[in-house]
C-alpha positions as CSV (number, residue, x, y, z in Angstrom):
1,X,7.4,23.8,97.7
2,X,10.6,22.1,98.6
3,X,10.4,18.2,99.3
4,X,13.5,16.3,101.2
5,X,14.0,12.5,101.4
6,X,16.1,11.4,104.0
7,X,17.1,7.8,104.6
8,X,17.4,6.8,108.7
9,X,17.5,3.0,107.8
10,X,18.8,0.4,105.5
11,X,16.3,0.9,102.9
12,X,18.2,-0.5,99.6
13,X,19.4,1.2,96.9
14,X,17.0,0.0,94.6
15,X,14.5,1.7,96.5
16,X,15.6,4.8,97.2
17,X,14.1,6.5,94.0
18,X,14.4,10.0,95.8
19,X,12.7,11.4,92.3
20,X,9.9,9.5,92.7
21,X,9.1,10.0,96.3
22,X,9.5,14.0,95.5
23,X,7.0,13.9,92.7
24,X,4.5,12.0,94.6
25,X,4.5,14.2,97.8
26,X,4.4,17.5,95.5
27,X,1.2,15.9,93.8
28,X,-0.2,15.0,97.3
29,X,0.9,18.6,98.9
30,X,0.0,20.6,95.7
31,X,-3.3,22.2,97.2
32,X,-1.2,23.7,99.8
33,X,1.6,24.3,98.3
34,X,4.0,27.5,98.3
35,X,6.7,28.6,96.8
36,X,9.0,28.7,100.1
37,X,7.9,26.0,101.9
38,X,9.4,22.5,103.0
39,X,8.3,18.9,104.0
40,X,10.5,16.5,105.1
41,X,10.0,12.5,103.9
42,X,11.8,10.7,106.2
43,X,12.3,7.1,106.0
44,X,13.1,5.1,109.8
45,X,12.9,2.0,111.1
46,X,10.8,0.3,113.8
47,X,12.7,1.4,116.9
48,X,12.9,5.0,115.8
49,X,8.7,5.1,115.0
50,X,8.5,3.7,118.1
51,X,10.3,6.6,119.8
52,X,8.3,9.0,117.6
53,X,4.8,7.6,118.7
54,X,6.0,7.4,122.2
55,X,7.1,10.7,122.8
56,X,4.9,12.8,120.9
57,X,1.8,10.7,120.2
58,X,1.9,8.4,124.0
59,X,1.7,5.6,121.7
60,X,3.1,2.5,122.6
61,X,3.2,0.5,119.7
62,X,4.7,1.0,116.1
63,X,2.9,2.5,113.1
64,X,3.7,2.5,109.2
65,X,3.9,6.6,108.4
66,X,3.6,9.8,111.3
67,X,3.0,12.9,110.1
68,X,3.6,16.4,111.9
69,X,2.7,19.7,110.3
70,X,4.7,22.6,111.1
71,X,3.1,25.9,112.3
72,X,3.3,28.3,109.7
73,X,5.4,31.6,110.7
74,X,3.2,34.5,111.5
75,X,5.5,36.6,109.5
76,X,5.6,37.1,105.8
77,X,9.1,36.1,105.0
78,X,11.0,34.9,102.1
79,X,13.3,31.9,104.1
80,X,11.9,28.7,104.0
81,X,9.3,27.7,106.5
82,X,9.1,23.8,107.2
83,X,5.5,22.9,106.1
84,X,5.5,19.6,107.8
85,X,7.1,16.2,108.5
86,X,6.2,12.6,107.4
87,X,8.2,9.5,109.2
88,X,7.7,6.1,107.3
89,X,8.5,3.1,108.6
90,X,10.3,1.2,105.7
91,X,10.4,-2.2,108.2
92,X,6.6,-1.7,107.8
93,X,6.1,-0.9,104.9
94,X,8.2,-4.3,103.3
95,X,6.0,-6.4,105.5
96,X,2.8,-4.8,104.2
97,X,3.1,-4.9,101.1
98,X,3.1,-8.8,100.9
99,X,-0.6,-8.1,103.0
100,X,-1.7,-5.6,100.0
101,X,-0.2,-7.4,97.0
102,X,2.1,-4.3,96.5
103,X,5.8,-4.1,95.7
104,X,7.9,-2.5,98.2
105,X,8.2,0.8,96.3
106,X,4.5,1.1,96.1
107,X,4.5,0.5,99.7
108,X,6.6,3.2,100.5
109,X,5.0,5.6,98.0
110,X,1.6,5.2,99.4
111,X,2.6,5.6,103.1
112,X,4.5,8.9,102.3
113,X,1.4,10.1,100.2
114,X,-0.6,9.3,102.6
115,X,1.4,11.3,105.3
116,X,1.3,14.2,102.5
117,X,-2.7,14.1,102.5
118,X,-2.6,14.4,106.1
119,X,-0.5,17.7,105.9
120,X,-2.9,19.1,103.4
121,X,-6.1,18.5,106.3
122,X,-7.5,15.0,105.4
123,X,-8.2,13.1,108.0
124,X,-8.8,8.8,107.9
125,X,-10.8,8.7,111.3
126,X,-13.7,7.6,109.6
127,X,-14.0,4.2,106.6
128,X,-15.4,7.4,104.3
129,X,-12.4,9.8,105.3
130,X,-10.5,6.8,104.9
131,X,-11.7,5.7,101.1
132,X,-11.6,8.6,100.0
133,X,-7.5,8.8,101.4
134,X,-6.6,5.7,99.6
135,X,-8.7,6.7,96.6
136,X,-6.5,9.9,96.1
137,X,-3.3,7.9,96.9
138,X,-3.6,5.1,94.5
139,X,-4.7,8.1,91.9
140,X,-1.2,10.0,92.2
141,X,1.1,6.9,92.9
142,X,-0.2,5.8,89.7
143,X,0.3,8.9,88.2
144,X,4.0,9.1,89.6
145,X,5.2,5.5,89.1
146,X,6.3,4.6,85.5
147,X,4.8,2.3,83.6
């Protein structure tokens, strides 16, 4: 599986640990995983989440991550197939992270691990689902992040 990081806003250099972000989203995506498909990490800022929840979501507000998986082709092929999307809202994220007692990086990790899980089928509709969610975030951002 293929990871991409793009950067849509000013998230400083110091945080744009590309590596990181790659290894954490292959450890979030590795039960679904396969060899020719992609996900896309894309970092945004409020008005662009915004647009995303209001056009594909009818939400009217902004969110911290938005994740889309992609339908998988119903050909066998050996091209790439895009697995799925995850937006994060890096605004978000940095004013979140004061509320969790998280640096920024871990902020950003756990919103685009989060978005993985989501990919892979979990679901966060109920405090269970939800537990369980963080529990396996915190678990591979912690494996991922040096210490």
């Amino acid at each position: 599986m293929k990871v991409n990081i793009f950067y849509q806003t000013d998230v400083p250099a110091h945080l744009r640990r590309t590596g990181l972000f790659k290894k954490a989203a292959l450890a979030a995506l590795k039960p679904c995983a396969r060899e020719n498909a992609e996900t896309n990490i894309i970092f945004v800022d409020k008005a662009e989440i915004l647009r995303i929840n209001k056009a594909y979501l009818d939400h009217h507000y902004v969110t911290d991550v938005i994740s889309f998986n992609q339908p998988r082709p119903e050909f066998t092929t050996a091209e790439p197939w895009a697995f799925g999307d995850v937006f994060v809202c890096y605004p978000v994220a940095r004013e979140q992270a004061k509320n969790f007692g998280h640096t920024f990086l871990q902020e950003m990790m756990m919103y685009a691990v989060h978005g993985c899980l989501h990919l892979t089928g979990m679901d966060d509709h109920t405090p269970p689902e939800r537990a369980e969610m963080d529990r396996r975030a915190e678990k591979i951002i912690a494996q991922t992040l040096p210490q």
